[in-house]
N, C-alpha and C positions, 0 to 999 in steps of 0.2 A: 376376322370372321371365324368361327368354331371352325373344327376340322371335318369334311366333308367327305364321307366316305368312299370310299373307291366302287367304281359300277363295277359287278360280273356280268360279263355281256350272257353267263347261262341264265341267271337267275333272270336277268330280266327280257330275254328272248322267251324265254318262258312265261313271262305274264304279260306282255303284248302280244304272244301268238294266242294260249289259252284264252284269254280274254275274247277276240275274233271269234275262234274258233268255237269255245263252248257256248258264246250267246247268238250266234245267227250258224251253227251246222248246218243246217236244215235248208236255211237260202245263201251258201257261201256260193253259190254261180252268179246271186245277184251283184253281187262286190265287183267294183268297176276293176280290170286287173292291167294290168301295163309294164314297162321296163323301162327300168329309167331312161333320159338319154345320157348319151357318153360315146366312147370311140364305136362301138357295133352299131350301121346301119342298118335298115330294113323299111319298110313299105312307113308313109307318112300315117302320125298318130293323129288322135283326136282330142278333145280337152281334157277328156278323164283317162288317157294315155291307151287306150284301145285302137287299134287298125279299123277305121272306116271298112265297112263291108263291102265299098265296090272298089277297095284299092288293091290295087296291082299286088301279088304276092310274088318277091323276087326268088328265087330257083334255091337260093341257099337257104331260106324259111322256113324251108320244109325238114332240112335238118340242122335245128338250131346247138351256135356252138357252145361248147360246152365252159362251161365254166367263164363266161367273155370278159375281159377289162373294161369298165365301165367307170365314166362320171355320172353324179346326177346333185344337179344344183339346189334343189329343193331341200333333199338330207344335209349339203355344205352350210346352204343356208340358215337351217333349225340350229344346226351344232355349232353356228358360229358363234348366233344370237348367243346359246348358253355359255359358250364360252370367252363372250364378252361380260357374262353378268357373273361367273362363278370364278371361285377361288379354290383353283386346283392344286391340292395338296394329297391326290394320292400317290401312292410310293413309283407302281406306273405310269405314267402322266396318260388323262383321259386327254387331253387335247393336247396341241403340238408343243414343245417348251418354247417359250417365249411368245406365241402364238399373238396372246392381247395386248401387249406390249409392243410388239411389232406393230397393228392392226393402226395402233395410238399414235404409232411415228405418221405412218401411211397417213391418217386422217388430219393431223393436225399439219402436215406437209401443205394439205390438199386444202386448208380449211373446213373443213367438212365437221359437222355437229350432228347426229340426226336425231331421235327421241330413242332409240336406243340408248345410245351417250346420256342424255339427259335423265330419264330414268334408271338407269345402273343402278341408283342406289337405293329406290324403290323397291324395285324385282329383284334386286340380288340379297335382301333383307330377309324373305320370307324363304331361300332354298334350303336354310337348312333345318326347317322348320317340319318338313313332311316330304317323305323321299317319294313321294309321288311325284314331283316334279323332275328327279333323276332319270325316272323310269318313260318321262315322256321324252327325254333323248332321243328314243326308239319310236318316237310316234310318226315321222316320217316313212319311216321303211314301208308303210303300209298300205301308203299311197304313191303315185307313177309320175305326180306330178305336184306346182305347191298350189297349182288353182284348183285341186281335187282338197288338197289337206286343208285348204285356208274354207273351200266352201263348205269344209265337214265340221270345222273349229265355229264357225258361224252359226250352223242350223245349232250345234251341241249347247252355244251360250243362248242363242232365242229360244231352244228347248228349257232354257235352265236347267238342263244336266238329268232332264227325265228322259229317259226312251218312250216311254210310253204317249209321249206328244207328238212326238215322231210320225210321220205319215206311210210310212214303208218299212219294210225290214232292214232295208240296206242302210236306210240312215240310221234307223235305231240299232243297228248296230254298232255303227261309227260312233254314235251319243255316247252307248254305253262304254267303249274300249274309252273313249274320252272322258265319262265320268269315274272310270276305276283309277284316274290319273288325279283330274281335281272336281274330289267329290263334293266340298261347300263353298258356301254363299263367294268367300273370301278366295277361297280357288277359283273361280269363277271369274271374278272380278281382276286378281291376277294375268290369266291367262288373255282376259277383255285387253290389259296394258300392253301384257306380251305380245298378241300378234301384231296391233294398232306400230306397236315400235319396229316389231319384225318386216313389218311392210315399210315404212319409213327405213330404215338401213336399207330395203332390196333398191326402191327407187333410186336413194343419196349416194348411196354407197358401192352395197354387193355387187349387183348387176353387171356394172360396167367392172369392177375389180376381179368376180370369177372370170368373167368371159376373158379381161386381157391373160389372166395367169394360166387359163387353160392353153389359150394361142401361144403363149410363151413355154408351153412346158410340154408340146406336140411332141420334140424327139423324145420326151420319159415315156410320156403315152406307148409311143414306137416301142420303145426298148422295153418297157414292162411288159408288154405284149406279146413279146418274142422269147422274150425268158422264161414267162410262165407258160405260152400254148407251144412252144416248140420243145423246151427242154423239162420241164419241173410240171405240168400239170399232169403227163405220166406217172410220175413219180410220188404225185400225191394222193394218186387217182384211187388205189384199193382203198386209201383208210376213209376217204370221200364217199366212195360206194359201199363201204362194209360199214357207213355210220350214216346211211341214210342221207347222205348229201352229194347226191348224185350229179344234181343240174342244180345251177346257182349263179351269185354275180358276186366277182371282185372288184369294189369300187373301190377307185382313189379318190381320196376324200382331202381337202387342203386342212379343215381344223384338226383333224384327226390327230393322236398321238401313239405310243407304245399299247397303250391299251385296248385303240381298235373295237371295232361292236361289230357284235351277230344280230342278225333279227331273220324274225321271216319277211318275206316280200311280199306284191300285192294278189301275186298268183300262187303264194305260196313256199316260193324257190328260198334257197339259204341266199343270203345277204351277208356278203361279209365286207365290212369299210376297213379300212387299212391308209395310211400315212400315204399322200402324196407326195416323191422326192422330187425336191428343186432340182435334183442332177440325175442326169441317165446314170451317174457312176454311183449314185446309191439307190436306184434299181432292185437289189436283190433285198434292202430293206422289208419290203411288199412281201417279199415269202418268210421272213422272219416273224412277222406280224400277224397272216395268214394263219403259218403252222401254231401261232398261242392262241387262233382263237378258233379251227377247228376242231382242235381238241377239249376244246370248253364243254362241251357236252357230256363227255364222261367224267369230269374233275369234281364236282357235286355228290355224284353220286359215292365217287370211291371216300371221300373226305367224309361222308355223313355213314358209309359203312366202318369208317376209323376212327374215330371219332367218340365221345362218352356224352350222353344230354344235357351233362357239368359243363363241357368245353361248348357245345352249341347255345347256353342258352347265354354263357359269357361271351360271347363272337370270336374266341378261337378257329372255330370251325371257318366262319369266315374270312378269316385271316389266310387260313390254310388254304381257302379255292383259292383265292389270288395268289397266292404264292406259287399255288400247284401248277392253276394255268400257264404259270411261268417254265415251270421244270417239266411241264407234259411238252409245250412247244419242245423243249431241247432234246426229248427224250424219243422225240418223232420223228425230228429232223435226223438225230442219230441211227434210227433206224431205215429211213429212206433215203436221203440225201446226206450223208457225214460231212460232205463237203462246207457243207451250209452251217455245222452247229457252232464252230469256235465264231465267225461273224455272230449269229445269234446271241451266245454268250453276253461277245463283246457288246450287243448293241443294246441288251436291257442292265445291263448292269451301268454303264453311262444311260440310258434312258431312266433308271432309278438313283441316280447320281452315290451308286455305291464305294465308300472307301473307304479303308482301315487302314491304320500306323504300320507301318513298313508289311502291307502289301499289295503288290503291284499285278499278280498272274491276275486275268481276269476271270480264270475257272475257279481259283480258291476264292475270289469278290462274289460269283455269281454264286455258289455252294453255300458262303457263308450269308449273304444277302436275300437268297431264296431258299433258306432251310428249310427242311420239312419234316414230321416225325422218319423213322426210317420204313415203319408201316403204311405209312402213304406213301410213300416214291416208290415201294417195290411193289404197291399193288398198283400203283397207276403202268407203270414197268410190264406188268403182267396183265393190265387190262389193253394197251397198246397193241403188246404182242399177239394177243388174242387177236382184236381186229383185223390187225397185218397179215392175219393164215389165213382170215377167212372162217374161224368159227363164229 
């Protein structure tokens, strides 16, 4: 399969939120809004992830925490499907190494076939044909739940992809965020296989697979939890608040990989998914992962002010956000937590399976592996620091 370009979770946090946001401003209160589930409890939801109005509000409600650890099945689910049907080839890994491969022992262990399997090579035919379906990666986030997403994927195809069919604002706006993904006939028809399969894997498959890995994987839950709200959400906390990402959710996600995604949520909160580790003792991975993609937000901007219209319209310029996301995480970490940066290092330079002929430090592998002009590191350097004071 051609090579498939690596996601920036800015760029496309950016046209899944504008997209919402500029076609329904006006009735964004109508949008069902919800949180995922995951470890934080609270009063029982409803089907489109909203608290019934006559349910008991428990005492800690009233001041919700900050930043919480969260699962939520619906986004594992969307990202598994694509990452059963795509051919991960960027230098980050978008989803876990080995992730499909694994998925393939587990099933063929189990017997297990579902129309996912069976169409792979259908749906996996047309990804790299229009990066609109990259971008629907993030189509989850924006829902609380998958019978809120599946029933909005539904009206979008009986609409045939018009808003204007649409009987309400709210839907028509969901049509449209879903037609800016797949805008014809053959999009359409696509996405018609994808969920039909997507549901087939939840029944056969996912269902019972999330639910046992989540019960098995309770003490990480514990331990990520305790690492990031007791010791390091402090610590992350000004460049969160000095970048407008004040309240938000870190989910642990099982497909996930080094590359991790931002999106907005359905109330609007920062979303950030990040690697689920199979061991309490790779626990601090989750902030590794964190600190590359809260920083995503300014790495755009500094790259397209360095940058010449020569180098952007060739895709250096893109080159450069993903590399940078790389080197803004270490350059974050070394500012608030130092303790944290040589792990970091170490863990995207083997997460980008970096190596050269006689060398072994993993800071000249990570230097040479994430270079960047010298004009972008020392303004992303200086756009950091800015944040960090507080201007």
């Amino acid at each position: 399969m051609p090579h498939v370009l690596p996601v920036r979770s800015l760029v496309h946090h950016a046209l899944v939120a504008t997209s919402v946001l500029g076609l329904c401003a006006a009735c964004a209160s109508a949008i069902p809004v919800g949180i995922p589930t995951g470890t934080s409890t609270g009063a029982p939801r409803g089907p489109n992830g909203a608290a019934p109005a006559s349910a008991p509000v428990a005492p800690s409600a009233q001041l919700p925490l900050r930043w919480p650890v969260r699962t939520a099945e619906h986004i594992d689910l969307w990202l598994h499907a694509f990452a059963l049907i795509s051919e991960d080839t960027a230098r980050v890994r978008l989803y876990r190494n080995g992730y499909r491969d694994s998925l393939v022992v587990v099933k063929n262990q189990r017997n297990v076939l579902t129309s996912l399997d069976a169409n792979r090579a259908t749906l996996a035919k047309r990804l790299p044909l229009t990066g609109g379906y990259l971008t629907a990666q993030f189509l989850p986030f924006e829902f609380a739940n998958w019978d809120a997403m599946a029933y909005a994927i539904e009206r979008f195809l009986q609409f045939a992809g018009d808003p204007r069919r649409a009987p309400d604002r709210e839907t028509q706006a969901r049509v449209a965020l879903i037609a800016s993904m797949f805008p014809t006939a053959a999009d359409r028809e696509w996405l018609r296989l994808f969920l039909a399969s997507v549901r087939d894997e939840q029944a056969q498959f996912f269902n019972a697979e999330h639910s046992r890995l989540i019960r098995t994987r309770a003490p990480v839950i514990t331990t990520v939890d305790s690492l990031w709200q007791q010791v390091y959400r402090t610590k992350f906390e000004r460049f969160l608040n000095n970048t407008a990402q004040r309240q938000g959710d870190l989910l642990l996600s099982l497909p996930i990989g080094g590359e991790g995604r931002t999106a907005a949520g359905p109330n609007r909160q920062t979303m950030v998914a990040v690697p689920f580790p199979a061991r309490s003792e790779d626990a601090v991975q989750v902030l590794y992962v964190m600190a590359h993609e809260i920083t995503g937000s300014l790495v755009g901007t500094v790259v397209a002010d360095n940058t010449t219209p020569a180098e952007q319209r060739a895709g250096t310029a893109d080159r450069y956000v993903s590399l940078g996301q790389v080197q803004a995480g270490a350059l974050l970490l070394a500012a608030i937590a130092p303790e944290l940066r040589d792990g970091y290092v170490r863990y995207y330079v083997e997460q980008a399976n970096i190596r050269r002929s006689g060398v072994t430090a993993y800071s000249a592998l990570f230097d040479s592996g994430f270079a960047l002009p010298p004009a972008i590191r020392e303004a992303l350097q200086r756009q950091i620091d800015i944040i960090l004071s507080g201007i």
